[in-house]
N, C-alpha and C positions, 0 to 999 in steps of 0.2 A: 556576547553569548552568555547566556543563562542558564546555569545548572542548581540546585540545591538539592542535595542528599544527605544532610545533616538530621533531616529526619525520619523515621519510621515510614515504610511507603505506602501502610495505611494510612496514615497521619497528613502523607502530601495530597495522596487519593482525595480524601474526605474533606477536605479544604480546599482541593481546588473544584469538588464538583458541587457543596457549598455556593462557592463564588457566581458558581455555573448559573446553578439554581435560585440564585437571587435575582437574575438577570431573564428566566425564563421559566414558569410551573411545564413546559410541554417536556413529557419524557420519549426521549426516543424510540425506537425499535428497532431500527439497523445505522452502521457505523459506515460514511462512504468517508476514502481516503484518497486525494486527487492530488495526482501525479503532477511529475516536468510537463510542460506546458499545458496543462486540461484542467488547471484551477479556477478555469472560467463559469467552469458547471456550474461552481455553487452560486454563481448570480442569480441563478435561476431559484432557490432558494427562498421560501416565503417565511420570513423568521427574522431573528434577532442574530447579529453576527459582534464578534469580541473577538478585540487582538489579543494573541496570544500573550505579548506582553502586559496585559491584564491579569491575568489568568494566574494563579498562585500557583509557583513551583514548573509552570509551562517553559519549556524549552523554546527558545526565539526559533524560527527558521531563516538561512542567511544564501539559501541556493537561489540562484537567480529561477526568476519564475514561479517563486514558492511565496505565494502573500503574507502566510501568518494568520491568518484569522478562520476562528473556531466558527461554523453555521449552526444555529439549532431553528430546526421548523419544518418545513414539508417541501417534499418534492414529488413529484410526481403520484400526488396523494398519499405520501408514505412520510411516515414521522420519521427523520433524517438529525443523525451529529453528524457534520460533514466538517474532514479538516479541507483547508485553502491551503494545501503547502504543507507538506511534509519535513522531518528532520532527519538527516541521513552521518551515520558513522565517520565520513569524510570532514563535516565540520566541524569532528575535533568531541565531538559527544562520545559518553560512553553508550552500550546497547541500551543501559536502563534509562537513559534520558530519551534517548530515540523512541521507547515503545510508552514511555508515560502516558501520553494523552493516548493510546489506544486501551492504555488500563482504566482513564478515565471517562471514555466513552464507554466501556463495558460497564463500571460503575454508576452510570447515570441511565442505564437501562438499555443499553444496545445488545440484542442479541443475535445479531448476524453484523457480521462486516463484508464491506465489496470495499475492495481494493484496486487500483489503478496503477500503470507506472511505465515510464518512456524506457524502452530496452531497447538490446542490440539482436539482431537476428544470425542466430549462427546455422542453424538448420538453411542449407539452400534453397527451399521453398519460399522460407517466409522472406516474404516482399516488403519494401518500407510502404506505411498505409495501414498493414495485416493489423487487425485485432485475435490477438493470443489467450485463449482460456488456460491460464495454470493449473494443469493438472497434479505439479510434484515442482518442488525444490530442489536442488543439490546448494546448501548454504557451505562456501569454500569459507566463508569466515569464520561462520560457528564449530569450522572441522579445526579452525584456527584458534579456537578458546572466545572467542565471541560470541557468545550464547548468550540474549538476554534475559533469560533464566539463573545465569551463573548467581552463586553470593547465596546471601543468606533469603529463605525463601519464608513470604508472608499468607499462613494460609487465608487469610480473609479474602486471598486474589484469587488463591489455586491453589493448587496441591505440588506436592513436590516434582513426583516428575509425570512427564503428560507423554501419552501415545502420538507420532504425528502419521500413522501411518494413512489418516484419513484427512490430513490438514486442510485440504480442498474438500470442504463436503461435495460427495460425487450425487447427492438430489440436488441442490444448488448446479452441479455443473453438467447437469441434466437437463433443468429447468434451461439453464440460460440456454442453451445446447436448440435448446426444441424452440425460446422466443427468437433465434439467430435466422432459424428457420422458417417462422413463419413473418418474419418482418424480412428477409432477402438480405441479410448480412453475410460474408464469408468468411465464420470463425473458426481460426484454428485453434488447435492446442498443441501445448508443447509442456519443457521440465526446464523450469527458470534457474540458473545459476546465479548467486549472488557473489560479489565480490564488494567492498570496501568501498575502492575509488581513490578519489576522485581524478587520477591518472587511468585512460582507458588499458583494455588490453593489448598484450603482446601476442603476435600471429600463434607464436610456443601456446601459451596458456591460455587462446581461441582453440588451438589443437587439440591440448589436457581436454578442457571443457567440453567439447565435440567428444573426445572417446569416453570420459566420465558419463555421458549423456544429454548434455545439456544441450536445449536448442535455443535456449536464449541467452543474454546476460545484462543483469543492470546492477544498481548499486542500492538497491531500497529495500522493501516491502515483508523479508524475510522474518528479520526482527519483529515487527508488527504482529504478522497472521502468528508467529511463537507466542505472542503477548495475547494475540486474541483465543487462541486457542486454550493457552494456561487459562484464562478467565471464564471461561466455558463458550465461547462463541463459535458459531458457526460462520465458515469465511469463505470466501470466492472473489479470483484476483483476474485481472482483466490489462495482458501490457499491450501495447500500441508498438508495432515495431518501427524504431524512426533511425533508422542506422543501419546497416550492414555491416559482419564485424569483416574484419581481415586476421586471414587464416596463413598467410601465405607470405616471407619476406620478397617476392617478386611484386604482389600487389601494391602500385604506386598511391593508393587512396591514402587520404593523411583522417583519417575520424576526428569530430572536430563538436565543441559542443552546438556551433550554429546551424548543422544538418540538425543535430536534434529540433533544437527550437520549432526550425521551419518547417519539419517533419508533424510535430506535434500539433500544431495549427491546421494542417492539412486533413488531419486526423481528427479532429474538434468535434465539428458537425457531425462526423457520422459515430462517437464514440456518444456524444450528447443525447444521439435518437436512441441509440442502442439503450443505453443506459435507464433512459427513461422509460421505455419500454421492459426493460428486464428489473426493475426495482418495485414495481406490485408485485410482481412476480414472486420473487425470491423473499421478500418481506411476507407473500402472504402463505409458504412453507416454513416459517421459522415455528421452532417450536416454542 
């Protein structure tokens, strides 16, 4: 695992997007970030791709399913930084390693991100298969001192402290809202709960989470849309629900990470069409 903080995180920024840029003059214009099993997408990807372990000061990723490697090129006729595999809190990172390469897709010109991410369904409706438009967060970690914002703060990223009352831009979750519609998708939305990981939940803190608000719960993505937002970007997150949570110690289900997997697979294709369908879209409201 690869961290380095020894330096100024303007300093790591501008060196690693440097490196980026040696390897690529296309500047991006939106940030896509592919989740537990849907890092297939970026095959799809017309560009130039680098592993992370390249990448100066880039954090490895070590979650099964998570490839590591940074896409720069187009998709969908849309100039795309797409990570292959995310870094999540559970492998031992701190927040600020987790949301680095989202600082440095902002710094290499991204100014919208779409986010992706395999969650647990706590609301009874959502079905495994459901695509979830995050409307709203409840971050249990960051209520935990996990902010990655915390420390000393670099204005060349951001400003001190940032409003999230809008973290989901609601024209983005608009836009996607109306392409759901006219391509025959059935999106929900819901208010994504984050937690840490990488031991699932307990029926108890399924319940907390359920009365707190939350209809979902996963272990990712929070951090990030924090990092994107501090950076001035506009963000819009998309989970795939591939689990059911258990609420109840009578419920004999054991949660397991192989339903996710084969959850997510299942989900592929029609998260790929969607996707591709809503990334002119929202790429072409960025301001």
């Amino acid at each position: 695992m690869k961290t380095a903080q020894s330096k100024a995180l303007g300093q790591r920024l501008d060196e690693a997007v440097a490196f980026i840029r040696g390897r690529t003059g296309q500047v991006p214009s939106l940030a896509l970030v592919l989740g537990s099993g849907l890092g297939d997408l970026a095959d799809a990807i017309e560009g130039v791709a680098i592993p992370y372990g390249m990448i100066p000061h880039f954090p490895s990723s070590t979650a099964p399913s998570h490839k590591g490697v940074l896409h720069i090129g187009t998709l969908a006729g849309v100039r795309v930084v797409a990570m292959q595999g995310r870094m999540h809190l559970f492998e031992g990172y701190t927040p600020q390693d987790v949301v680095l390469p989202m600082q440095v897709m902002a710094r290499l010109g991204a100014t919208t991100a779409l986010l992706t991410n395999a969650a647990g369904g706590i609301r009874e409706d959502f079905l495994v298969t459901d695509l979830v438009l995050i409307e709203d967060h409840l971050s249990l970690a960051g209520l935990a001192g996990n902010d990655p914002l915390r420390g000393i703060n670099d204005e060349s990223v951001g400003q001190r402290f940032i409003s999230m009352n809008d973290a989901y831009a609601k024209r983005l979750r608009c836009e996607a809202m109306a392409v759901a519609g006219e391509t025959g998708v059935d999106l929900k939305s819901g208010v994504y709960g984050f937690v840490t990981g990488p031991s699932f939940e307990t029926p108890a803190e399924i319940r907390a989470m359920r009365a707190l608000g939350a209809d979902l719960v996963g272990m990712s993505t929070v951090p990030e849309v924090i990092a994107a937002r501090h950076s001035g970007m506009e963000v819009l997150a998309i989970s795939t629900v591939t689990n059911k949570t258990v609420s109840s110690l009578d419920d004999d289900h054991i949660t397991n990470a192989e339903e996710v997997w084969e959850a997510a697979e299942l989900i592929r294709p029609k998260l790929a069409s969607f996707v591709n369908a809503l990334l002119p879209r929202i790429a072409g409201t960025a301001k």
